[in-house]
Structure formats: C-alpha cells, structure tokens
C-alpha positions, 0 to 999 in steps of 0.5 A: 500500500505504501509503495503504491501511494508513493507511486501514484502521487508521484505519477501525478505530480509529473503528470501536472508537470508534463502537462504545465511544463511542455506548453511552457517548454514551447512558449519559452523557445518561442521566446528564445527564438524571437529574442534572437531575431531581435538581436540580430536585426539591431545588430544587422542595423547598426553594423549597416550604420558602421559600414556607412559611415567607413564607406563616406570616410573612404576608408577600406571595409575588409575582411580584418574589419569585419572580424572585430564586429564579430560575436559567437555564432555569427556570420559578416558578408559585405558586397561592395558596390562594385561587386567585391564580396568580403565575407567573415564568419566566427570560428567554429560556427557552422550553417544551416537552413535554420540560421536567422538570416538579416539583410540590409542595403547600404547608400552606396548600393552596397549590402550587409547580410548577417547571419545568427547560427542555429545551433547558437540559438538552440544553445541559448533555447536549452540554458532558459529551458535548463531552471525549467527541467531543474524545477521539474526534477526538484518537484518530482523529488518533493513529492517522493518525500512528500509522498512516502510521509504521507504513506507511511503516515496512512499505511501505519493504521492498515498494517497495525490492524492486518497484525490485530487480524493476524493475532485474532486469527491465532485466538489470541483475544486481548487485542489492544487497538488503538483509535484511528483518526482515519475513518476507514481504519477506525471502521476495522479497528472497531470491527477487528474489537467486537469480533474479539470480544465476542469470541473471546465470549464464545471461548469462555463458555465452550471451555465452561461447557467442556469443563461441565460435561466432563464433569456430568459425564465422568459421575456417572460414569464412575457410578456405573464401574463401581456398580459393574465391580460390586456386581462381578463380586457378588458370590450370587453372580455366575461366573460367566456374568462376572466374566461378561461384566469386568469385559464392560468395565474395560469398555467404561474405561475405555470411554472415559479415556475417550470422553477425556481425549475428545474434551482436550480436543475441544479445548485445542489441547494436546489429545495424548503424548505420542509413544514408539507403537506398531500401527497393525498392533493398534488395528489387532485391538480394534479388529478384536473389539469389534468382531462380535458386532460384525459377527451378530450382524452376519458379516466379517471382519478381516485384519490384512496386512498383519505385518509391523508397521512402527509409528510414532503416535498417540495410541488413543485417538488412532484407536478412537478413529478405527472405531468410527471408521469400523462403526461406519462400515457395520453401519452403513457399508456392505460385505466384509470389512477389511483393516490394515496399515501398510508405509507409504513412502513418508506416510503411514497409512490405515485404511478401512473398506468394505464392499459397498459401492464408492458414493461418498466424497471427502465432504462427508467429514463436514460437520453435519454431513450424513446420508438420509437413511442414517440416524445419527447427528453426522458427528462421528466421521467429522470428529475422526477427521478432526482427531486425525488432524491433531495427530499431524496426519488426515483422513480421506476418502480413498480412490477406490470402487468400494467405500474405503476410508484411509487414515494417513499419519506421518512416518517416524 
C-alpha cells in the first residue's frame, strides 16, 4: 500500500508537470527564438550604420574589419558596390537552413547580410529551458518525500490492524487497538474489537461447557464401574456374568479415556503424548473389539496386512478413529470389512473398506454431513477427521470402487 501511494502521487505530480511544463517548454523557445531575431536585426542595423559611415570616410571595409564586429555564432558578408564580396564568419560556427538570416542595403548600393547560427540559438533555447527541467526534477523529488510521509503516515493504521487480524486469527483475544483518526481504519479497528470480544465470549463458555460435561459425564460414569465391580463380586453372580461384566468395565474405561481425549480436543489441547507403537498392533485391538458386532450382524471382519508397521503416535485417538471408521462400515457399508496399515513412502497409512459401492466424497467429514437413511447427528466421521488432524496426519476418502476410508499419519 505504501509503495503504491508513493507511486501514484508521484505519477501525478509529473503528470501536472508534463502537462504545465511542455506548453511552457514551447512558449519559452518561442521566446528564445524571437529574442534572437531581435538581436540580430539591431545588430544587422547598426553594423549597416558602421559600414556607412567607413564607406563616406573612404576608408577600406575588409575582411580584418569585419572580424572585430564579430560575436559567437555569427556570420559578416559585405558586397561592395562594385561587386567585391568580403565575407567573415566566427570560428567554429557552422550553417544551416535554420540560421536567422538579416539583410540590409547600404547608400552606396552596397549590402550587409548577417547571419545568427542555429545551433547558437538552440544553445541559448536549452540554458532558459535548463531552471525549467531543474524545477521539474526538484518537484518530482518533493513529492517522493512528500509522498512516502504521507504513506507511511496512512499505511501505519492498515498494517497495525492486518497484525490485530493476524493475532485474532491465532485466538489470541486481548487485542489492544488503538483509535484511528482515519475513518476507514477506525471502521476495522472497531470491527477487528467486537469480533474479539465476542469470541473471546464464545471461548469462555465452550471451555465452561467442556469443563461441565466432563464433569456430568465422568459421575456417572464412575457410578456405573463401581456398580459393574460390586456386581462381578457378588458370590450370587455366575461366573460367566462376572466374566461378561469386568469385559464392560474395560469398555467404561475405555470411554472415559475417550470422553477425556475428545474434551482436550475441544479445548485445542494436546489429545495424548505420542509413544514408539506398531500401527497393525493398534488395528489387532480394534479388529478384536469389534468382531462380535460384525459377527451378530452376519458379516466379517478381516485384519490384512498383519505385518509391523512402527509409528510414532498417540495410541488413543488412532484407536478412537478405527472405531468410527469400523462403526461406519457395520453401519452403513456392505460385505466384509477389511483393516490394515501398510508405509507409504513418508506416510503411514490405515485404511478401512468394505464392499459397498464408492458414493461418498471427502465432504462427508463436514460437520453435519450424513446420508438420509442414517440416524445419527453426522458427528462421528467429522470428529475422526478432526482427531486425525491433531495427530499431524488426515483422513480421506480413498480412490477406490468400494467405500474405503484411509487414515494417513506421518512416518517416524
């Protein structure tokens, strides 16, 4: 902004002096050329005076004569009565159609013709026109300086309100914006203090909220495992009911973890420190949670490829992902479900697919987003995208003729 301020009142001040200083420029040469003539036909006249008057006195008009009449760029011709032509020009000047030409008959019938160069007076149109183009120059520079004061001077607001914007942008709310005396940036700054307000406002009651779910959830939550305890070591309850309940205790657990994982995530903190474990490993864990569910809806569950796969993760949130993405395809996909991690180039990859046609786009991990048969919210795969973001990897869509989802991490 400020080079183009700089730039355009330059530009206009030498438009103006363009448009001032070429018809001054013209008339000024006018001048010069006028003046010239002048000169030489006051010259031309009394140097016919001078001629005269030696010629009455019979005193000889020759060549050396007419040398100390001489000035710069000028040319002396006398013909005599009888025709004799005595002529004598100034060193180094030089003829030409444009010379200023005067002539003038002298009493006794002789002639005095005297000649101004052109060049002489070319040289005497540049030293007028010279303070001219000095005066040009010397604006043009007062402008620059003028120019680069005033845009620095109105591009100071702008650039201080771009880094308030770029400070909000990073949730950085305390933003201290000054008054403007411009119109148009005061306008900003007072958009740019409202909207920090507000969202400042907006964080304060997500974090509120988020602090009193995790606190209704983990109440009861806790109840509900130390309820499941008591009941797996009652004498009265059979051994294969105990057996069923401690494998519910796990799963409470595991919710609670997640519960935990999705809060911090919300909050944009971390959701888990990244540890040395084997992707297929974590793929195993998930692929065994979830075959009886498969199983009991008449479908299967494969884990392919089976080989070590090391990456550098947390285990919570890639564990969180598989069970959208297996739920989805139980759900919602067709046929057998397979899952396996494999190392792509620089990138590790989970992919989960079943044998449904391909209709989904990577849209379907917008909030919101979900098919009209289903029943849910449309939360869960947009949650696993978000998840995967915060592990420094994504999630997509893969390019495949049945749905097929692909988790992508960063290679150790």
């Amino acid at each position: 902004m400020r080079e183009r301020l700089v730039v355009a009142l330059v530009g206009m001040t030498v438009a103006m002096i363009v448009m001032y200083g070429l018809p001054r420029a013209y008339v000024l040469a006018d001048m010069v050329t006028e003046q010239e003539t002048t000169k030489v036909a006051r010259s031309a006249t009394l140097m016919a005076a001078l001629l005269t008057e030696r010629s009455l006195g019979s005193r000889p008009i020759d060549e050396a004569f007419l040398d100390d009449l001489l000035v710069a760029g000028t040319t002396i011709e006398y013909v005599a009565p009888d025709g004799a032509t005595t002529r004598a020009t100034y060193a180094g000047t030089a003829s030409s159609d444009d010379d200023i030409v005067e002539q003038r008959e002298l009493p006794d019938g002789g002639s005095l013709t005297l000649t101004r160069s052109d060049e002489l007076v070319k040289e005497r149109i540049s030293d007028a026109l010279l303070p001219l183009i000095g005066v040009g120059l010397l604006l043009i520079l007062f402008a620059a300086a003028v120019g680069y004061v005033l845009a620095r001077r109105l591009s100071r607001p702008f650039g201080e309100l771009a880094e308030a914007a770029g400070q909000l942008a990073q949730a950085r709310f305390d933003l201290r914006i000054p008054t403007y005396s411009i119109p148009e940036a005061e306008a900003i700054g007072r958009a740019l203090r409202q909207a920090s307000t507000q969202l400042d406002e907006l964080l304060r009651r997500e974090r509120e909220f988020a602090a009193n779910a995790s606190h209704q959830l983990r109440t009861p939550i806790t109840a509900l495992r130390l309820t499941l305890e008591d009941l797996s070591m009652w004498p009265e309850t059979p051994a294969t009911v105990a057996e069923e309940l401690n494998a519910n205790i796990g799963e409470l657990d595991r919710l609670s973890t997640a519960i935990n994982e999705l809060l911090a995530l919300s909050r944009g903190n971390r959701v888990g420190d990244a540890v040395d474990v084997d992707l297929n490993g974590l793929v195993a864990t998930a692929v065994a949670r979830w075959t009886p569910h498969l199983e009991d809806a008449g479908r299967t569950l494969v884990h392919d490829p089976v080989d070590p796969v090391p990456a550098h993760v947390a285990p919570g949130p890639v564990l969180q992902v598989l069970d959208v993405l297996i739920e989805n395809a139980c759900s919602h996909g067709q046929g057998q479900v397979t899952v396996g991690a494999h190392r792509r180039d620089k990138f590790l990859d989970i992919v989960v697919t079943d044998e449904g046609a391909a209709v989904i786009a990577n849209e379907v991990f917008q909030r919101g987003t979900r098919a009209e048969e289903s029943d849910g919210h449309g939360l869960g795969l947009t949650i696993a995208a978000q998840l995967a973001t915060s592990l420094g990897g994504r999630l997509t869509v893969g390019e495949a003729a049945t749905t097929t989802f692909v988790l992508v991490l960063p290679a150790p």
